[in-house]
N, C-alpha and C positions, 0 to 999 in steps of 0.2 A: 549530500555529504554531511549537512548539517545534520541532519534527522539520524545519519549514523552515528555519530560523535554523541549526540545526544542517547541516543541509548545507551552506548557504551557507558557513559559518564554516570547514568544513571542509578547503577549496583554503588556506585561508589560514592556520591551523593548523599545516598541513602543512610550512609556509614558516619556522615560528620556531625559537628555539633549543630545545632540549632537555636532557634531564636526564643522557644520556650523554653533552653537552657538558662539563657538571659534572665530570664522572667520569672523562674523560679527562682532565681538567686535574688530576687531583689523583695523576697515578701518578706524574709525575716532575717536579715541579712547580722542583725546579733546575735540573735540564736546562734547561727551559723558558725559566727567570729569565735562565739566562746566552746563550741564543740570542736571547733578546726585548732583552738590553745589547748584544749582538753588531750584530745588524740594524738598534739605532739609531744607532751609531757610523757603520754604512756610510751609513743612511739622512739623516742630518741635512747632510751638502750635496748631494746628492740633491736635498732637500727646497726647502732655498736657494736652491740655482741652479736648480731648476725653477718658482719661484715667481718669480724675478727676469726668469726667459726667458718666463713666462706673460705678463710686462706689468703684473702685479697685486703684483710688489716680494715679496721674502723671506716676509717676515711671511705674506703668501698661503698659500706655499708649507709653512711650520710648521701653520700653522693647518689646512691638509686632510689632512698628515701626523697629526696628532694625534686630530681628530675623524674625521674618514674610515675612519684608521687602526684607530681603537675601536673602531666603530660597524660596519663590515665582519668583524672579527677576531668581533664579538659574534653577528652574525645574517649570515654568510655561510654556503657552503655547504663551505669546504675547511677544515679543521682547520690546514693550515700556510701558507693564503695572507696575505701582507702587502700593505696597499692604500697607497697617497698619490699626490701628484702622479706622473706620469709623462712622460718625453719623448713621448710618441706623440697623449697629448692636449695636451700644448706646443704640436705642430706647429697641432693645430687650433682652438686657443683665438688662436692670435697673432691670426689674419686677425679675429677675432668682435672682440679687444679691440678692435683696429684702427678696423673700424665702429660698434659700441654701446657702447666705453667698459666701466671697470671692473665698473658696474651690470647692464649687460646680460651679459656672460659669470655672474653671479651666478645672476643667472633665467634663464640658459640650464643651469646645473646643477641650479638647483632640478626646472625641468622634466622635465631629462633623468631624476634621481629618478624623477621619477614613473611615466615613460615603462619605466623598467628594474625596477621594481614592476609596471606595467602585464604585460609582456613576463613576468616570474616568472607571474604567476597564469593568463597563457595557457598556460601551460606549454614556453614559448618555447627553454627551455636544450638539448634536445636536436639542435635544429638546429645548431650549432655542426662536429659531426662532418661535416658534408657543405662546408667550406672547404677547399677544396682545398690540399696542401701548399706548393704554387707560388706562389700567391696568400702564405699566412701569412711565406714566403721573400722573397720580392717588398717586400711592405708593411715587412718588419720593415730590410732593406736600405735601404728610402728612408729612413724613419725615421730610422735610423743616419746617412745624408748630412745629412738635413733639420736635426736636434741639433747636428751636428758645424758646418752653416753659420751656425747661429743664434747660436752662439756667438763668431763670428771678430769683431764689434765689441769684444765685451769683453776678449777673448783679445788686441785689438792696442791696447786704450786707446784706440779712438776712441770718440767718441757714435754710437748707434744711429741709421745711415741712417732717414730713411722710407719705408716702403713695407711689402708684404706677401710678397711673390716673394723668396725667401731668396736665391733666387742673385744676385740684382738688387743685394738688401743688402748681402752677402758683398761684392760688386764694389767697391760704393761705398765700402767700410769699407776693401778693400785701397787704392785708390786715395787716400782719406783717409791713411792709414797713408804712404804712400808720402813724401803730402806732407809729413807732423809725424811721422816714426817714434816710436812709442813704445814704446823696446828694455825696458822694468822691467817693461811686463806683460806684454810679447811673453815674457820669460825666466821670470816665474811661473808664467804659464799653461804655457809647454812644460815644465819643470819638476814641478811636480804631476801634468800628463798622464805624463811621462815614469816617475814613479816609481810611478806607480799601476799603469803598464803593465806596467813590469820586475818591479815589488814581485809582482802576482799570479803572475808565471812561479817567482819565487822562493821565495816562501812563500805558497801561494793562501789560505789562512786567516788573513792577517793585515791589519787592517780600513786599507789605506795610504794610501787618501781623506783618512781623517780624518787622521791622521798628517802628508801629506803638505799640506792645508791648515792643519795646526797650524804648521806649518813653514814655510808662507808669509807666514801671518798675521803671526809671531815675526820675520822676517826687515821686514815690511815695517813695524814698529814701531823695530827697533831700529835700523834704516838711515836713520830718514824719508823712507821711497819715495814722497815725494807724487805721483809719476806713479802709483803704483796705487790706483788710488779703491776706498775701501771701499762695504761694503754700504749705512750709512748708518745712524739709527735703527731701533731695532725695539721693541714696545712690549712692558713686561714682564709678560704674559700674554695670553691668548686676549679678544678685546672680547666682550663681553653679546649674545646674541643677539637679531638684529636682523631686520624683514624693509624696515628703511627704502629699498634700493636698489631692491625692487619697482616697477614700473611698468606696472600692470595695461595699459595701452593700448599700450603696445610686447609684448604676450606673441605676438600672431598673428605679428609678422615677427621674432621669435625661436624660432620654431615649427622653422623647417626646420635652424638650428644646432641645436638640442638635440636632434632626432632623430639629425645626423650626430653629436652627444656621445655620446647613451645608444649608438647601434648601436659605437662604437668600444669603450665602456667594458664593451660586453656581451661584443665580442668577443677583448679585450686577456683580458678577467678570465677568460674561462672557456680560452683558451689559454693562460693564467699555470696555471690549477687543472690541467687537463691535464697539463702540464709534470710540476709537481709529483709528482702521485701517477704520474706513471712514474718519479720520483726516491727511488720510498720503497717497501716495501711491505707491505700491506692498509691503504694509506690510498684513499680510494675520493671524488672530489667530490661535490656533489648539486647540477647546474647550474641548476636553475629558482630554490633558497633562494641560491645563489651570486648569482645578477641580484637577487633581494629581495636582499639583503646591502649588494650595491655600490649600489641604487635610494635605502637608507634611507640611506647615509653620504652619498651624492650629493644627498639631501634634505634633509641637518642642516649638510653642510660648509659651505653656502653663508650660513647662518645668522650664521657665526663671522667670514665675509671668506673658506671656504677656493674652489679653485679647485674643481672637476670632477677626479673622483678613478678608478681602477683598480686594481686589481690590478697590483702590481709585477712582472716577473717576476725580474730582478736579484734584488729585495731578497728574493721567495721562496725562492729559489736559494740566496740565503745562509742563511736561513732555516732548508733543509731539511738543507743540508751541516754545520751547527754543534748538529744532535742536537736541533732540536725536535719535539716528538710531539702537542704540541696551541696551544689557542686561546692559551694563556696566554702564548706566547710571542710573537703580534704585538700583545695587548692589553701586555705587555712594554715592546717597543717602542714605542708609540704614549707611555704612563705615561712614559718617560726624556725620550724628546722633548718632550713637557710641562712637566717639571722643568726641562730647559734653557731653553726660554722662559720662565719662571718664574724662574731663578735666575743665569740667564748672558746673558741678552739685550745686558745693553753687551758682552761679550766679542764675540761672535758677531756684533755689527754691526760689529766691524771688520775682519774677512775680505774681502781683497780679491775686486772681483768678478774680476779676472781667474784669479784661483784656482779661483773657482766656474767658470770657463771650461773651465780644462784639467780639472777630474774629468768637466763633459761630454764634453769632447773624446774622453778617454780612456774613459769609458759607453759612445761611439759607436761607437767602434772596437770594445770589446769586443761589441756585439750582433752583429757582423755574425762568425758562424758561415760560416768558409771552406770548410771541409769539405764542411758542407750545402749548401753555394750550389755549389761544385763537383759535388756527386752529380745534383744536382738539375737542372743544367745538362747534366749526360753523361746523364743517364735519355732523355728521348725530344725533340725539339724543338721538340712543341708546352708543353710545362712549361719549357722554357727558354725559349719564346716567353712563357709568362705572366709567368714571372718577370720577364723584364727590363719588361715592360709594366706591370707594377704596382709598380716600383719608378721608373722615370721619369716614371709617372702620378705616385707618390706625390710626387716632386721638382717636378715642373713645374705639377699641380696641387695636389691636396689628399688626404688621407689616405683618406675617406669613400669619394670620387667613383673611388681608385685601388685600391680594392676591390673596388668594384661592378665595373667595369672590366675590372678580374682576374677575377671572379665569370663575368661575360657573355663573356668569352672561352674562360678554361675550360669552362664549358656548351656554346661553340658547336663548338670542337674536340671536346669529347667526344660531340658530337651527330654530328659528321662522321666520327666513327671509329667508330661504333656503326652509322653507314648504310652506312658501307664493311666492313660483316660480314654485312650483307643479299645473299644471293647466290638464283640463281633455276637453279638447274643440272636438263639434262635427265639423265635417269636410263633406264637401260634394264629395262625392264618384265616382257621377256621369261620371264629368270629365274623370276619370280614366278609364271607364269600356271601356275594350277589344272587339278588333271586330265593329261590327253597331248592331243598336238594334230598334226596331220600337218604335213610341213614348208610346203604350202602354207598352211596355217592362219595357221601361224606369221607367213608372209611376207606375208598379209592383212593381220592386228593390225598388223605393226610400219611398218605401209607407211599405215595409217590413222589410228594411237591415237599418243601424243604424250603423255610420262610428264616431269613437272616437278617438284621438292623444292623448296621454299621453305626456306631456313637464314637463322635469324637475328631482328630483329625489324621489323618492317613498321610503319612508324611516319612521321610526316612528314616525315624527313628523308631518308629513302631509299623513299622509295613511289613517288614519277614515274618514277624508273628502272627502278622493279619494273614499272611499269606498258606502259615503254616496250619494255620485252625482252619481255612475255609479249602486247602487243599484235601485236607480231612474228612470233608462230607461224605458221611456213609451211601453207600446206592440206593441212590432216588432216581426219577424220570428227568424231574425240576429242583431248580435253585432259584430262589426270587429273593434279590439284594434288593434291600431299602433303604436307599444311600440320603434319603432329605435330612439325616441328621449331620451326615458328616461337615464340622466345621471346615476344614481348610482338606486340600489335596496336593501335596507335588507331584515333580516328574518319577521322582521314585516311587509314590505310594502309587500312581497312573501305571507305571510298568508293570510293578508286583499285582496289581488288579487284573492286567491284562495276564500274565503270565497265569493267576489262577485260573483263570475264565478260560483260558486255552489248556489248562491241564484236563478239569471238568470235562471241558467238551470234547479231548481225547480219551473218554470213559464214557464219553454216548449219553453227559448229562448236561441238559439246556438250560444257559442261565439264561434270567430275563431281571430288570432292572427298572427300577421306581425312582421317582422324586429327584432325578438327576440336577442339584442347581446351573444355572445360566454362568455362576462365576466359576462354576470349576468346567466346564464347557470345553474351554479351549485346551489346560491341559491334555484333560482327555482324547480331546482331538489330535494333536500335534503329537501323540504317543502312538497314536492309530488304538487306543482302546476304545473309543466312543465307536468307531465303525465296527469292533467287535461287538460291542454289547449291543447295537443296532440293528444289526444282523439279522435279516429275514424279519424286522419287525418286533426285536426283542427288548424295545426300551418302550417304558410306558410312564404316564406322566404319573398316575399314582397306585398305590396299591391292590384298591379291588377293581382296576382294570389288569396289572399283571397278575393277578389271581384267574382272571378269566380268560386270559392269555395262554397263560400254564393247562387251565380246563378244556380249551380248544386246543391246545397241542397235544392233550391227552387222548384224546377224541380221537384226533387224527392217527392216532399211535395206536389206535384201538385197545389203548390201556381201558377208557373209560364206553360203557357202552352207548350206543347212539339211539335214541329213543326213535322207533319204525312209523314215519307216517302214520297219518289215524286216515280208517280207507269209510267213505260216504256212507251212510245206512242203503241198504236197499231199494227199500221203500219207506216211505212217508207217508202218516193220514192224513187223507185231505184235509187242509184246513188248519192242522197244527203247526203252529211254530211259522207261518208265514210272513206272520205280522213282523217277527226278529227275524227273517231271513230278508227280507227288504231293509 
């Protein structure tokens, strides 16, 4: 009983913190301190304005920075990832708030918890590496649009249109704007965007968010800008955990959001951890404790009021550029931002929202990586075909569905350029044949037998072409397939192989077969084509044995002539040749 519990426990084990967590934190535990004050200075309008663009008000926003923050930083898998809210689940919480209300986006994080828990203990985190880079380009692009439009109500002082379709928003809010301009948020928002933009060019180490919204904040007090409406109330500290917003009978149709939550926050996090440790090095992530990490913060945030959380990858970025080396530094930041809700809460409600506008604005702009979306664009056209696809997906629908999207295109391109390397080329045999052979010989075999090399992989995508070029053989005796190159085989290319092998041989022409590998063996057997091509002795291990194969079935066909015994001399002089006939 014990040895069972013991296994079981095992998987899960595997998953928690450790004692060299301990022990990294304590080599440079200042470092640490001063990157974990760094990242919350960057983080805390970050935090604001993504809690405010969530639908679910500031306070949200604080609240999944802080619990999220902890609770990831404690039982994730990267030593220097940073978690809270993020613009990318912004995008996909809006539509959820829209239909369920603040409660339902609640228990759609709770869920999603569970879900990215679930997915750790499958051992889910190593799929990640087959996202193709186009895709990760693509999605992060819309994103960057999708933030940048969700902001223009606040950025212009109107009220937030209704609706879900950003660009729909964005319209109405200019048109609104058009009508009642309102030039004092219009000028903070570009303003803070403005200095956050130039400030990074000019000293990229200095935190100009925060700076830059101190500065708004200051201006719109001692001006009385009453055209820039503040954040509003926030309460001073984290509320008691609660599971009151639950509503057991709405869990099945918050079923399908929470899946499209956890699949983003598995896939934000473990490209945040990625990131990272190519920023640093022997830092190494652990992406299955990474999904338990973000599962458990995603299962306590929602306890507090916070939103559905990821992995930063900004605030990692900053993170790993400001000399942090372990955990201590986002449980750091998580600890400051705490103290500020604790200790600054009326300050910080009076930040204009349109200030929290322009640090989005200026976020957005910074994700979109020019460089990369230019290389990536010049690489080949079906990657700049995914790109632009999964970034208009991501604008015109939703984040999830313009993954998938990207996901199913890139598979289907790469499936088409993997069949376009399936090639079926005739080969001339001659060369090869064993022995000497007179030149009519020669001109038999090459007039009967019929030598084909299969390159590449035989597989569903390029197998009815295979089938249609080799069904095509003009009348020969023989067909001798040289299959040691083919890389891969399925059950479809196995079918269509057999299917030609049986047309052939209802035309009175004998295939024989070379170089069969040991790994594609069993296909062929379980399709019953390995007993075709077997057949009387018709698979041979390599080529100038099925050459000689083809020449003895020729024989026998009396295509080719059979050389007549040689009959004894008569007589013999005595004496000659005795010595060699002993």
């Amino acid at each position: 009983m014990s040895s069972a519990i013991s296994r079981a426990w095992r998987p899960v084990r595997s998953l928690l913190p450790v004692r060299a967590d301990l022990q990294a934190m304590a080599r440079s535990p200042r470092r640490d301190l001063l990157a974990g004050l760094t990242v919350a200075v960057v983080a805390l309008p970050l935090a604001l304005g993504f809690g405010v663009s969530s639908g679910l008000g500031a306070e949200a926003g604080l609240a999944t920075a802080v619990v999220a923050g902890a609770l990831a930083a404690i039982f994730g898998g990267s030593n220097l990832q940073v978690s809270g809210p993020t613009g990318a689940m912004t995008v996909v919480l809006v539509p959820i708030v829209a239909q369920y209300g603040p409660g339902g986006v609640l228990t759609v994080g709770l869920i999603a918890g569970v879900l990215l828990m679930a997915l750790a203990l499958l051992r889910a985190g190593k799929y990640m590496r087959y996202v193709p880079a186009p895709v990760v380009e693509g999605f992060t692009l819309g994103i960057a649009c999708v933030i940048g439009l969700q902001q223009v109500p606040n950025a212009l002082g109107v009220p937030a249109p209704e609706g879900e379709r950003v660009l729909l928003v964005a319209w109405h809010a200019l048109t609104d704007f058009a009508g009642t301009p309102n030039w004092t948020a219009l000028a903070l928002a570009a303003g803070v965007a403005a200095v956050m933009l130039l400030g990074a060019r000019w000293r990229p180490t200095v935190p100009f968010s925060i700076l830059a919204v101190i500065a708004a904040t200051a201006a719109a007090q001692l001006f009385h800008l009453d055209a820039a409406a503040p954040i509003g109330d926030l309460p001073s500290g984290l509320p008691a955990p609660s599971l009151a917003f639950l509503d057991p009978g709405a869990l099945s149709s918050l079923l399908a959001p929470a899946v499209a939550v956890a699949a983003l926050a598995a896939l934000e996090s473990l490209l945040s951890a990625t990131v990272a440790d190519g920023m640093t090095v022997g830092q190494q992530h652990d992406p299955d404790r990474e999904l338990f990490g973000q599962g458990v913060a995603n299962l306590a945030a929602p306890l507090f009021g916070g939103v559905p959380a990821t992995a930063a990858i900004a605030r990692t970025a900053v993170n790993v550029r400001t000399g942090a080396g372990s955990r201590l530094a986002a449980l750091t930041h998580a600890a400051v931002l705490a103290l500020i809700v604790f200790a600054a809460a009326p300050l910080v409600s009076r930040i204009p929202l349109a200030a929290l506008a322009g640090v989005l604005l200026a976020t957005a702009v910074r994700m979109v990586e020019v460089g990369s979306l230019r290389a990536m664009a010049k690489a080949t056209r079906s990657d700049a075909l995914v790109l632009v696809l999964t970034a208009v997906a991501t604008l015109a629908l939703d984040l999830v569905y313009a993954v998938i999207l990207g996901l199913l295109t890139a598979g289907a391109l790469a499936l088409r350029a993997a069949a376009g390397q399936a090639r079926l080329d005739q080969v001339d045999f001659l060369p090869e044949l064993p022995g000497e052979h007179s030149e009519e010989e020669r001109r038999l075999l090459a007039e009967h037998i019929v030598a084909y090399r299969i390159d590449g992989p035989m597989f569903f995508a390029a197998a009815h072409r295979f089938l249609l070029e080799l069904s095509e053989v003009a009348d020969v005796r023989v067909v001798i397939l040289r299959m040691s190159r083919v890389s891969t085989i399925d059950a479809t290319g196995a079918l269509v192989l057999k299917d030609a092998v049986e047309k052939l041989n209802r035309r009175g022409i004998v295939v024989m077969t070379s170089g069969i590998r040991e790994g594609q063996r069993q296909v062929l057997d379980s399709t019953g084509t390995l007993d075709l091509l077997g057949r009387e002795g018709r698979e041979f291990t390599d080529t100038p044995a099925a050459i000689e194969g083809a020449r003895a079935y020729l024989k026998g066909a009396g295509v080719l002539p059979v050389p007549s015994p040689r009959k004894p001399p008569a007589h013999k002089p005595s004496g000659v040749g005795e010595e060699a006939a002993r």
